[in-house]
N, CA, C and O atoms as a GROMACS GRO file, in nm:
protein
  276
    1UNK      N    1   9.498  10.024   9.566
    1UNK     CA    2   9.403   9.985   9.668
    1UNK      C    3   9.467  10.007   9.805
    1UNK      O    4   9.572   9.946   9.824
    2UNK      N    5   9.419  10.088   9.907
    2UNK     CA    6   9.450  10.095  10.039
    2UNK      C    7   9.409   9.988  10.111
    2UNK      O    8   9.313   9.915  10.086
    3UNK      N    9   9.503   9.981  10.220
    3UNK     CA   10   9.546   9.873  10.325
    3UNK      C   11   9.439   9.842  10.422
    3UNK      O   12   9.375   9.944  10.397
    4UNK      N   13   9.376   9.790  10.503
    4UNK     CA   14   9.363   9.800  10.615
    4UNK      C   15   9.440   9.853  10.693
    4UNK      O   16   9.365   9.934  10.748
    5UNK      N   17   9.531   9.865  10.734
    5UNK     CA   18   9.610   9.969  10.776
    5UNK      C   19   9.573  10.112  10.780
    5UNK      O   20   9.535  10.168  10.884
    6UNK      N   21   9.586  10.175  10.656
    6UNK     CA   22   9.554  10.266  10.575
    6UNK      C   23   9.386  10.318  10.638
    6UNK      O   24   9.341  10.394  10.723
    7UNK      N   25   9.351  10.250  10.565
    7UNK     CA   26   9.206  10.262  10.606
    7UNK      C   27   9.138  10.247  10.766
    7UNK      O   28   9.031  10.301  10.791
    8UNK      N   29   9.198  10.186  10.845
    8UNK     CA   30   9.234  10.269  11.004
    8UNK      C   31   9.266  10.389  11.022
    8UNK      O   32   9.189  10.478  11.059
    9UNK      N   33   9.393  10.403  10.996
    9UNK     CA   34   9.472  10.522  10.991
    9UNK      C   35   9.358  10.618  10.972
    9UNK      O   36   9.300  10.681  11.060
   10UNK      N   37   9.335  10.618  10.836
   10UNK     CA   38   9.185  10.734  10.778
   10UNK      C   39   9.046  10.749  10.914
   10UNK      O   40   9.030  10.847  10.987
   11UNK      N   41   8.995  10.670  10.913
   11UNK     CA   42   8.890  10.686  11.024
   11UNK      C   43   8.952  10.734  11.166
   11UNK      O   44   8.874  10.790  11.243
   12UNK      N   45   9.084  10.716  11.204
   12UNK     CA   46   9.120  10.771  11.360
   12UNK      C   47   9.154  10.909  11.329
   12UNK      O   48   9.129  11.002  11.406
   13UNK      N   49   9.218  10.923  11.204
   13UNK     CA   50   9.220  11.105  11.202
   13UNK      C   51   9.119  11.149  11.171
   13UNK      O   52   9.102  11.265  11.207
   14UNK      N   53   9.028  11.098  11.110
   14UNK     CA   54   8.904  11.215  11.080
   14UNK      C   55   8.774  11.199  11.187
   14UNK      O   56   8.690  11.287  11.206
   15UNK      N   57   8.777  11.086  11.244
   15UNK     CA   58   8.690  11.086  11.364
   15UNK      C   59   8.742  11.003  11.475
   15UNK      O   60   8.665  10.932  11.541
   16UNK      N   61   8.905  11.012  11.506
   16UNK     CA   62   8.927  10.986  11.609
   16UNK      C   63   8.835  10.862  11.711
   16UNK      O   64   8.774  10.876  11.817
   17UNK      N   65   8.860  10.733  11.620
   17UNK     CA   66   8.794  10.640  11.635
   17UNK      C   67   8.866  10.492  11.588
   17UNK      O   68   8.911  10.486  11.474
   18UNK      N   69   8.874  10.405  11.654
   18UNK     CA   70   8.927  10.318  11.595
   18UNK      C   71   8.877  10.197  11.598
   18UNK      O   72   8.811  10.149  11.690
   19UNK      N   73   8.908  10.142  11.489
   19UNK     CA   74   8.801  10.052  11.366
   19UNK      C   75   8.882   9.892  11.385
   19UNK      O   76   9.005   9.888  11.392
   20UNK      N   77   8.833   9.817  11.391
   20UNK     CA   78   8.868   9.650  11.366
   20UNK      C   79   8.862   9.612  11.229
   20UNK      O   80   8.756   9.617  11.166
   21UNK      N   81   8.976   9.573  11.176
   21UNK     CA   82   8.952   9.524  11.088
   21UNK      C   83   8.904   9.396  11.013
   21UNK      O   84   8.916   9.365  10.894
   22UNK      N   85   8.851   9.338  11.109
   22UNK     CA   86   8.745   9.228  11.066
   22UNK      C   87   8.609   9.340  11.060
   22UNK      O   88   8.548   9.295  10.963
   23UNK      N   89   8.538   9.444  11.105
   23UNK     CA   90   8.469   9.538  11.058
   23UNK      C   91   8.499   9.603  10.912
   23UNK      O   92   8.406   9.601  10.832
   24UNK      N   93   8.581   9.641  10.885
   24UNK     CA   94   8.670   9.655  10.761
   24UNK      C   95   8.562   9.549  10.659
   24UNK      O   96   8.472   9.574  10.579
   25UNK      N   97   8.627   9.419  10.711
   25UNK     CA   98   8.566   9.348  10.627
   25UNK      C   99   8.424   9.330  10.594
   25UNK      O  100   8.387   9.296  10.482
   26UNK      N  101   8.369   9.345  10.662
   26UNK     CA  102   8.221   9.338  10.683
   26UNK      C  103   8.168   9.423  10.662
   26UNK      O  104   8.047   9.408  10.681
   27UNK      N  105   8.218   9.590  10.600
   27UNK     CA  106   8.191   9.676  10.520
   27UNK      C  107   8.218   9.627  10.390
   27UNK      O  108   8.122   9.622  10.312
   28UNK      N  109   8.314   9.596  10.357
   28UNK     CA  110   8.377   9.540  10.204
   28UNK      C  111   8.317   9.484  10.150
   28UNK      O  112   8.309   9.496  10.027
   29UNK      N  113   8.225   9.369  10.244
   29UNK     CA  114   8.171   9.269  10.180
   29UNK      C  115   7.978   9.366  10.176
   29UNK      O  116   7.878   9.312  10.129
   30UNK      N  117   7.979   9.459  10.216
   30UNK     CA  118   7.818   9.503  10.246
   30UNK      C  119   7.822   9.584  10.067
   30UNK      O  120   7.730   9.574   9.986
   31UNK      N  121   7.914   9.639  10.051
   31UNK     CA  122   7.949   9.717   9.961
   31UNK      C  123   7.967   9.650   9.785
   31UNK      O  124   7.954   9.702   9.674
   32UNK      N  125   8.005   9.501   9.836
   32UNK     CA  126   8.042   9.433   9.721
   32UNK      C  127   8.183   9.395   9.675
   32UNK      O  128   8.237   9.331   9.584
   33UNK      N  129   8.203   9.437   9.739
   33UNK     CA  130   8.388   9.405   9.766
   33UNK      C  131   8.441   9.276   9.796
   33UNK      O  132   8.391   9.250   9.905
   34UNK      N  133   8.519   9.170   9.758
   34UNK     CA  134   8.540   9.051   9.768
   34UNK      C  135   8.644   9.059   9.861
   34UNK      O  136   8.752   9.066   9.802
   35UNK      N  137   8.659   9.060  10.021
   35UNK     CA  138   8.766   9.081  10.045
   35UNK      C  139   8.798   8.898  10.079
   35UNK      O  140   8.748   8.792  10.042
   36UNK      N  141   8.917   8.942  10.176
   36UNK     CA  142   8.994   8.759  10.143
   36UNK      C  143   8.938   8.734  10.321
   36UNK      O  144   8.921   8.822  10.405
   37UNK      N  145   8.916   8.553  10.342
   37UNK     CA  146   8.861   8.497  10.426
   37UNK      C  147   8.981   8.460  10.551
   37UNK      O  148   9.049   8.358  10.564
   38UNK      N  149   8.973   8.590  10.637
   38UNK     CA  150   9.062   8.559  10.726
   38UNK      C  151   9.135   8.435  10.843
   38UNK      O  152   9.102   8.430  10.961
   39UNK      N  153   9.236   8.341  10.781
   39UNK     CA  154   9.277   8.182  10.826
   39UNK      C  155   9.232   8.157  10.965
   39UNK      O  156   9.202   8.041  10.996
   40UNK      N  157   9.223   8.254  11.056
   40UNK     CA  158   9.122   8.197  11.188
   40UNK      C  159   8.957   8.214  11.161
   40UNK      O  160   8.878   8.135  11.213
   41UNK      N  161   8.928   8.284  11.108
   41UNK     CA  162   8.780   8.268  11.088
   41UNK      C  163   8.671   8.116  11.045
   41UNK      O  164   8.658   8.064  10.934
   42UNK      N  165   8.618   8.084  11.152
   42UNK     CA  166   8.555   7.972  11.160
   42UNK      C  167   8.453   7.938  11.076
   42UNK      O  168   8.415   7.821  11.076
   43UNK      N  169   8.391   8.037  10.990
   43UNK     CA  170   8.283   7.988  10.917
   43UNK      C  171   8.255   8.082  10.817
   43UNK      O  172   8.208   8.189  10.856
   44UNK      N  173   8.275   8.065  10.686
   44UNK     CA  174   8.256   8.236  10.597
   44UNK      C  175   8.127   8.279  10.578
   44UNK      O  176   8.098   8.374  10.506
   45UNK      N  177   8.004   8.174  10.676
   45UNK     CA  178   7.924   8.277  10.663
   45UNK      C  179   7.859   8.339  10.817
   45UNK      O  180   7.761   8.414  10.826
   46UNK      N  181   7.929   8.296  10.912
   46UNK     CA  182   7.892   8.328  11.067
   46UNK      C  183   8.016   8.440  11.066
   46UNK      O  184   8.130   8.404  11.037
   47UNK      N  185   7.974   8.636  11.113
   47UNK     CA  186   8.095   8.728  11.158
   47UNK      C  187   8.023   8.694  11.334
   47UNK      O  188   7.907   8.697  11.376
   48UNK      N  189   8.163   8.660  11.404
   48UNK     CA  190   8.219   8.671  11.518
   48UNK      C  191   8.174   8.801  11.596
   48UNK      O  192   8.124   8.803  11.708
   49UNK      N  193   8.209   8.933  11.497
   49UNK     CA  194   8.256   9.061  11.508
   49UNK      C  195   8.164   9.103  11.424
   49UNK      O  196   8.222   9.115  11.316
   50UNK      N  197   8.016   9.141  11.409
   50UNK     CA  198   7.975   9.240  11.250
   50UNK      C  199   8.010   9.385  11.300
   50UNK      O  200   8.032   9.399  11.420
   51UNK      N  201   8.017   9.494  11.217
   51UNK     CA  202   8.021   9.627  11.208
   51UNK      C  203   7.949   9.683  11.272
   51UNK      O  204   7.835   9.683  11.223
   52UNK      N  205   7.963   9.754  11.400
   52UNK     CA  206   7.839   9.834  11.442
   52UNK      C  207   7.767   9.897  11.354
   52UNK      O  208   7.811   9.925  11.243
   53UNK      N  209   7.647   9.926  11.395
   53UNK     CA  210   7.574  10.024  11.271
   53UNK      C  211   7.620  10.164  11.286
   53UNK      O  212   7.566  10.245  11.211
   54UNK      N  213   7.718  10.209  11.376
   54UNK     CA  214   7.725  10.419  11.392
   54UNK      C  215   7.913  10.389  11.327
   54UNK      O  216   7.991  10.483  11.314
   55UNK      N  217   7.951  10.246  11.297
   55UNK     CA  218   8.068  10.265  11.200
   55UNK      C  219   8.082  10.207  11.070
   55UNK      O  220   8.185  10.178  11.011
   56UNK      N  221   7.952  10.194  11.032
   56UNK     CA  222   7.930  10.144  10.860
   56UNK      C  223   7.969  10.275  10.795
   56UNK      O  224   8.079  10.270  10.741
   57UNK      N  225   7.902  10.398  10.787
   57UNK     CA  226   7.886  10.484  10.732
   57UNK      C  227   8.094  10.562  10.770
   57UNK      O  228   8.140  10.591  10.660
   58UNK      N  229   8.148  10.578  10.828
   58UNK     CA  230   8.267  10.602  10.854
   58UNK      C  231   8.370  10.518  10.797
   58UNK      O  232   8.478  10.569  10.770
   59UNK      N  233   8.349  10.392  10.775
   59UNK     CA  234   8.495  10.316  10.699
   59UNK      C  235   8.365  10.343  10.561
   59UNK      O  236   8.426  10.435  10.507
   60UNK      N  237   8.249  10.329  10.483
   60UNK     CA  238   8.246  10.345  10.363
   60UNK      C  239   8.321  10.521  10.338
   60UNK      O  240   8.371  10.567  10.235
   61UNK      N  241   8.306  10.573  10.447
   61UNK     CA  242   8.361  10.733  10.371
   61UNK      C  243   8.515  10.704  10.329
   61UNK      O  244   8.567  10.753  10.230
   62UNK      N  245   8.589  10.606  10.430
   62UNK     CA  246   8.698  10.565  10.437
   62UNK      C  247   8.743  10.507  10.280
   62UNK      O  248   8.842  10.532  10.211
   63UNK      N  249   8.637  10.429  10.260
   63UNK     CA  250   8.672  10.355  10.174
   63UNK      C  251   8.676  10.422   9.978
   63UNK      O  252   8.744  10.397   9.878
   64UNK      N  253   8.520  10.548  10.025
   64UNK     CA  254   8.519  10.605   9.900
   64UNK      C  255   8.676  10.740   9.898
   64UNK      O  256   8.716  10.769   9.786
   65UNK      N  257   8.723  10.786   9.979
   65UNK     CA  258   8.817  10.864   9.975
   65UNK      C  259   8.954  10.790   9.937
   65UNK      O  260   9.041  10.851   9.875
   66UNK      N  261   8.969  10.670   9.970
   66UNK     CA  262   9.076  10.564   9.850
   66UNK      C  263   8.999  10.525   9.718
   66UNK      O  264   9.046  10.425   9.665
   67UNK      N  265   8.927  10.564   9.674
   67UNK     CA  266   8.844  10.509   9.552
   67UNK      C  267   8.840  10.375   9.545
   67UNK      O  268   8.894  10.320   9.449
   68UNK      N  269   8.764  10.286   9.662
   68UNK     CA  270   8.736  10.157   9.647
   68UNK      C  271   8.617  10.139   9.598
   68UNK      O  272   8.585  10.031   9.548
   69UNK      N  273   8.529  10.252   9.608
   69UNK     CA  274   8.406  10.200   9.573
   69UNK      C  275   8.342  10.318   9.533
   69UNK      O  276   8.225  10.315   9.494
   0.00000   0.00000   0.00000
């Protein structure tokens, strides 16, 4: 399984763009992915931060090129 890290890394080289990874998460979880509930996050069901809609489609490419999903 790739990192967040990782999965940054991937989206700034292929579209020279860079991604939050609390977005990360909020793909993970759109997808079905259980990711883990980050210790400052105030409420697991209020995001602070959701995913723009023109970088959903860029971390899932992210995500299917590590075979997460």
């Amino acid at each position: 399984m790739a990192s967040y890290k990782d999965i940054r890394q991937y989206v700034k080289e292929h579209y020279n763009k860079n991604v939050k990874t609390c977005w990360i998460a909020h793909v993970k979880e759109i997808v079905g992915l259980k990711p883990s509930i980050a210790p400052n996050r105030i409420s697991p069901e209020f995001r602070k931060c959701p995913c723009p809609d023109l970088y959903i489609e860029k971390i899932k490419e992210a995500l299917k090129h590590f075979n997460m999903i």
